[in-house]
C-alpha positions in Angstrom: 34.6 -6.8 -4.7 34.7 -3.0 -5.4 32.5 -2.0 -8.3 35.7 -0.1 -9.5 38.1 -3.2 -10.0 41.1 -2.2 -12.7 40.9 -3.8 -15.8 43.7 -4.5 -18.6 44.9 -2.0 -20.4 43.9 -1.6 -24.2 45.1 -3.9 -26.7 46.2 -3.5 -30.5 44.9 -6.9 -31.0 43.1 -9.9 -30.2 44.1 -13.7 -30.8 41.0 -15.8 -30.4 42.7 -19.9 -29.8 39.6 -22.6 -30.8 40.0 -25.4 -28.1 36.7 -26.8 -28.8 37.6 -31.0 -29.0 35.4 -31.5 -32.1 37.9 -29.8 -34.3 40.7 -30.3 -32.2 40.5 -33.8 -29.8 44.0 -33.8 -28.9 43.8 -30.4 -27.2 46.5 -28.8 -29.0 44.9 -25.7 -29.3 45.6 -25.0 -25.2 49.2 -25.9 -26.2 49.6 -23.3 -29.0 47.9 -21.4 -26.7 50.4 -21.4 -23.9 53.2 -21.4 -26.5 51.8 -18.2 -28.1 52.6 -16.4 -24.4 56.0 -17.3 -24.7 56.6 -16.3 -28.4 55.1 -12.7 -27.7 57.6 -12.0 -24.9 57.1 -8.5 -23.9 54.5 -7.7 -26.6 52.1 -9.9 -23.9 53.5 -7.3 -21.1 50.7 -4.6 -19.7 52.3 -1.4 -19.9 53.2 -2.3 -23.5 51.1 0.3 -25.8 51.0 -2.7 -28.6 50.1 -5.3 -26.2 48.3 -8.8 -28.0 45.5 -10.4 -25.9 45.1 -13.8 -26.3 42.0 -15.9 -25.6 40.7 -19.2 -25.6 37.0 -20.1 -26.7 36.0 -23.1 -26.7 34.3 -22.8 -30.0 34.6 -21.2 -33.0 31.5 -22.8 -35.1 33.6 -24.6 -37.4 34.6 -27.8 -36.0 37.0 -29.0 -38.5 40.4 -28.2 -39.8 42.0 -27.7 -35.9 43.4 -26.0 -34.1 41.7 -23.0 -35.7 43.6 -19.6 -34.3 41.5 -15.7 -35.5 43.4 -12.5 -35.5 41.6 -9.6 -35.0 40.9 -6.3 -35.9 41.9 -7.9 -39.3 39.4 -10.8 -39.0 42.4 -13.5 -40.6 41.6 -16.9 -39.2 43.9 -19.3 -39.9 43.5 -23.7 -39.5 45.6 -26.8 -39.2 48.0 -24.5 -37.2 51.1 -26.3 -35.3 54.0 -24.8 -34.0 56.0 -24.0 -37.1 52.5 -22.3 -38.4 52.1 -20.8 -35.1 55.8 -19.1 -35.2 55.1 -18.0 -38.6 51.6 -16.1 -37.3 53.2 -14.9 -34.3 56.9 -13.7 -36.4 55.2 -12.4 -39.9 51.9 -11.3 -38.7 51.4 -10.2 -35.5 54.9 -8.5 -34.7 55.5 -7.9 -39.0 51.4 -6.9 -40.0 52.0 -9.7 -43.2 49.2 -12.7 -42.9 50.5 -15.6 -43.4 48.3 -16.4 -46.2 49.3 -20.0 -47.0 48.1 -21.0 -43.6 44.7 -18.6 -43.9 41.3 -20.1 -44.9 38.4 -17.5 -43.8 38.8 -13.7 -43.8 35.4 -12.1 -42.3 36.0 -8.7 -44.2 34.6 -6.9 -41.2 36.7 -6.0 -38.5 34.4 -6.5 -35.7 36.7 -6.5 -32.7 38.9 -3.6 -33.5 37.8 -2.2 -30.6 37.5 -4.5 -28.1 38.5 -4.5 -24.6 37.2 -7.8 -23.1 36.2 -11.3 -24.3 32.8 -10.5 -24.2 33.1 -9.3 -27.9 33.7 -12.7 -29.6 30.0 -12.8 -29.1 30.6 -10.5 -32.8 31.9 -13.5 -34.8 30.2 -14.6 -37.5 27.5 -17.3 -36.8 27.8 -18.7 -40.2 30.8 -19.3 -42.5 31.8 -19.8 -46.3 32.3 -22.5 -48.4 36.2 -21.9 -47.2 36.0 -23.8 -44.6 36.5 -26.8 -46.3 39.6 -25.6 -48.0 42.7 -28.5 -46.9 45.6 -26.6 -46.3 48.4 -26.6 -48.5 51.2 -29.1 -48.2 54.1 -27.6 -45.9 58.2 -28.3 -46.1 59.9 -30.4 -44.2 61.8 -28.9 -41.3 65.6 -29.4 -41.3 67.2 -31.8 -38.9 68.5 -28.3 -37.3 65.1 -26.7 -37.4 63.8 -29.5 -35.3 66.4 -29.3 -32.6 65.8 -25.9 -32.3 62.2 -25.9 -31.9 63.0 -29.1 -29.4 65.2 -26.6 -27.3 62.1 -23.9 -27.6 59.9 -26.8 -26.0 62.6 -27.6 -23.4 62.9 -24.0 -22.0 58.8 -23.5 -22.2 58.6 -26.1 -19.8 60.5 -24.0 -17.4 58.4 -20.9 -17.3 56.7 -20.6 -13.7 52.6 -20.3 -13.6 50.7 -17.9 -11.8 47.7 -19.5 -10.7 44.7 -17.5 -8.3 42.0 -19.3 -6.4 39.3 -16.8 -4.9 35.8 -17.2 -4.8 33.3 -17.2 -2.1 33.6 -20.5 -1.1 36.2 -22.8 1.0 39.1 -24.1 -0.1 41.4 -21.4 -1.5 44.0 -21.3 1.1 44.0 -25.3 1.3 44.2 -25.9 -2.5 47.9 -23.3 -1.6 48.7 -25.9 0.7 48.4 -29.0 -0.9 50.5 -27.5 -4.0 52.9 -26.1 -1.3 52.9 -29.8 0.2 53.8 -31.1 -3.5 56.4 -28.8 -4.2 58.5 -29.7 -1.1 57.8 -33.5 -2.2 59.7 -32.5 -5.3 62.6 -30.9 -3.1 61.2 -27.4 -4.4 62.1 -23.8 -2.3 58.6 -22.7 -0.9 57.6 -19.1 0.5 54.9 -18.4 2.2 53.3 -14.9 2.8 50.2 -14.8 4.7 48.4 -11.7 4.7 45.6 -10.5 7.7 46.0 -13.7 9.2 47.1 -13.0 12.8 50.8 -13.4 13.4 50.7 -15.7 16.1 48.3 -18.3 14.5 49.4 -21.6 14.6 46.4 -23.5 12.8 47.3 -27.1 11.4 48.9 -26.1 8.5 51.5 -24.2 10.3 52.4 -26.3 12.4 52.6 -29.3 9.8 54.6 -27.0 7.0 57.4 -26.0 10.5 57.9 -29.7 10.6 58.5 -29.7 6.9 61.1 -27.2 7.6 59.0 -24.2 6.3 58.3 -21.1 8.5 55.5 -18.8 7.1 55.6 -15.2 7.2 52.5 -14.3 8.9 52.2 -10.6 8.2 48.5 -9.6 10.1 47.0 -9.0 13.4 43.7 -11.0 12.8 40.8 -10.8 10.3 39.5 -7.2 9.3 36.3 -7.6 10.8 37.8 -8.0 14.5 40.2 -5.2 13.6 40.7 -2.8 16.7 43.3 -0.5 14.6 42.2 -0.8 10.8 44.9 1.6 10.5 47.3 -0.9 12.2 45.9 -3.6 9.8 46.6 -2.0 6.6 50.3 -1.1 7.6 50.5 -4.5 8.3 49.5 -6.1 5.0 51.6 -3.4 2.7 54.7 -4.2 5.3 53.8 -7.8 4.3 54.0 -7.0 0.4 57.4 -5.5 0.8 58.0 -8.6 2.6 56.6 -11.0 -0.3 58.4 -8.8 -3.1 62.2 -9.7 -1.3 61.3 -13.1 -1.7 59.8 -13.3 -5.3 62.8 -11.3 -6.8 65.1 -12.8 -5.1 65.6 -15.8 -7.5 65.5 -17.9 -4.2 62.1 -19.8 -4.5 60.3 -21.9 -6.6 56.9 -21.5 -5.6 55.9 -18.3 -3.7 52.2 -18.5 -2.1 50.7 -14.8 -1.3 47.9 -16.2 1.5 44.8 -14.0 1.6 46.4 -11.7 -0.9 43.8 -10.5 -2.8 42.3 -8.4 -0.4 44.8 -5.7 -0.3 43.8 -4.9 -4.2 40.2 -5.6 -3.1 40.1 -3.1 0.2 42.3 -0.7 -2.2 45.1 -0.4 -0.3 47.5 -1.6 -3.2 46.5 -0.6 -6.4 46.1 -3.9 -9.2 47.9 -2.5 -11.7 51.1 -1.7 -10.0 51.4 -4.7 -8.6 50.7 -6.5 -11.8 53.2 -4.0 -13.4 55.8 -4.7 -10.7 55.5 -9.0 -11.3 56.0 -8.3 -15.3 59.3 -6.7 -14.4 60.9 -8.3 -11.0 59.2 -11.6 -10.9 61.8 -14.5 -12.0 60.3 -16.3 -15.4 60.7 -19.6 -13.7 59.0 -18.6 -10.3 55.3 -20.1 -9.7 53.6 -17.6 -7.6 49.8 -18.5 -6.1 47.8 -15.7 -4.8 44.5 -16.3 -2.8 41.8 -14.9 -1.5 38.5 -13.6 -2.2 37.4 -10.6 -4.6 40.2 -10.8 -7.1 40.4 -8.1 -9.4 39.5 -8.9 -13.0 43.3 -7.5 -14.0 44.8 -10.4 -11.9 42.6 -13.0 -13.4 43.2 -12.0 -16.6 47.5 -11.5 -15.8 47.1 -15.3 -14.1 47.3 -18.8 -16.0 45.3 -20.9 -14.0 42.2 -19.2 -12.3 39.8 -21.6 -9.7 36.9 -19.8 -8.2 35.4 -21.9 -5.2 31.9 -21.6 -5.2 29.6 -22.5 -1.6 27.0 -25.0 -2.8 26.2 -25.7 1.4 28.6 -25.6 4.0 28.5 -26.9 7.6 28.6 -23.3 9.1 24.9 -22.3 7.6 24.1 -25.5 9.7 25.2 -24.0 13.1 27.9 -26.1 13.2 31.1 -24.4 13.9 34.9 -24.5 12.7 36.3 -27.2 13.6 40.0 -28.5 14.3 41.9 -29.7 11.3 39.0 -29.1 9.3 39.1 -25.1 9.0 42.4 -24.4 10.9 
């Protein structure tokens, strides 16, 4: 990767989610999480100037009174949160600047994150907390029979939203972890695209061939791996010809799941820049689509755009061995 990989822009603040399973065993804190994206809408989008981060982290030194969600520069952490407590934070104080204060239990008084740009900076949280902690939270009204079935309709259309999910890393298994979710989604009956990038055009490795006699054709957009390039030139017209290709097909509202093969390396090698392309999925990319995007070297602006991030890590492979690619195995 490129020591000058784009990274998000600033943030006006910074929503630290406790999914720690000591304070939270049922792992609602990943589901407020997710539900938090949703509630933001376009105050989660990049070229917003009062873009919110959210983070998880997996603890918060507390470990009682979950899920436990901290707002930050103003240091409000708040416990016991569902999603009525959640829609409250998200409605009165991050898009209103008024704390919900029933719901808060620890202030910290110092605004230590104000200015930070990456998740490294939780490392400023306190290491020890106040008698607070132990403060139950205050009994809460019952929702109405039509406040329920609204928040059941909220649930119902969450469910919906496509995922964008990355696997990169240095070792094997990116592409193939594509294809088996590719292979899943047409067991469902789903619409599958598939945009490989470098890849020569007139590969037909085993996956090819298996997903034609699924019905699906790939778009196969290279003239062979970089390294063997004769015309990088050549190569790089290809791969940005194959990104107008893969941008038809993900606004077109035709797919479910569109796969970007090897895609990564065109923000890697610098031909496309990250955050135009990031920029350009926030405002054409269907919210129901599921778009996977592989390949080694991806930019820290992707993973942090992404929901789901797997990076493949060689412990040995065959290869070091002397023993070479085989059929079916590799291709």
């Amino acid at each position: 990767m490129s020591d000058n990989t784009p990274t998000m822009r600033p943030f006006t603040r910074h929503v630290l989610v406790c999914t720690g399973s000591s304070c939270d065993p049922e792992g609602r804190g990943q589901q407020l999480f997710s539900k938090m994206g949703e509630m933001l809408g376009d105050l989660r989008k990049l070229r917003n100037p009062c873009r919110i981060k959210r983070s998880t982290i997996p603890c918060l030194g507390i470990c009682t009174g979950g899920p436990i969600i901290a707002v930050y520069p103003e240091g409000v952490w708040y416990h016991h949160v569902d999603e009525a407590i959640l829609e409250r934070i998200v409605e009165e104080h991050l898009k209103n600047d008024r704390p919900v204060e029933e719901a808060t239990f620890y202030r910290t008084g110092d605004p230590a994150l104000a200015n930070c740009q990456s998740d490294d900076d939780t490392a400023n949280l306190p290491d020890e907390m106040d008698d607070a902690v132990t403060v139950e939270a205050k009994d809460r009204p019952q929702q109405s029979d039509e406040e329920a079935a609204r928040r059941r309709e909220i649930r119902r259309n969450r469910t919906k939203r496509g995922l964008v999910l990355v696997n990169t890393g240095e070792g094997k298994g990116k592409s193939t972890a594509a294809f088996g979710v590719i292979l899943r989604m047409l067991g469902r009956g789903k619409r599958v695209a598939l945009v490989q990038f470098l890849k020569h055009e007139s590969g037909q490795w085993g996956e090819i061939r298996a997903l034609a006699r699924l019905g699906l054709e790939a778009v196969k957009t290279g003239d062979g791996w970089t390294w063997t390039s004769k015309d990088m030139d050549e190569t790089q017209a290809r791969a940005l010809h194959g990104w107008e290709i893969a941008k038809e097909k993900i606004a077109s509202g035709d797919y479910d799941l569109v796969v970007l093969d090897e895609f990564t390396y065109l923000m890697d090698f610098g031909w496309l820049d990250t955050m135009e392309v990031l920029n350009w999925l926030e405002e054409h990319k269907p919210e129901n689509l599921n778009l996977i995007i592989t390949g080694r070297g991806a930019p820290q602006a992707l993973i942090d755009y992404a929901d789901t991030v797997t990076n493949m890590t060689k412990i040995k492979h065959a290869y070091d061995a002397g023993i070479p690619a085989r059929a079916g195995i590799e291709f």
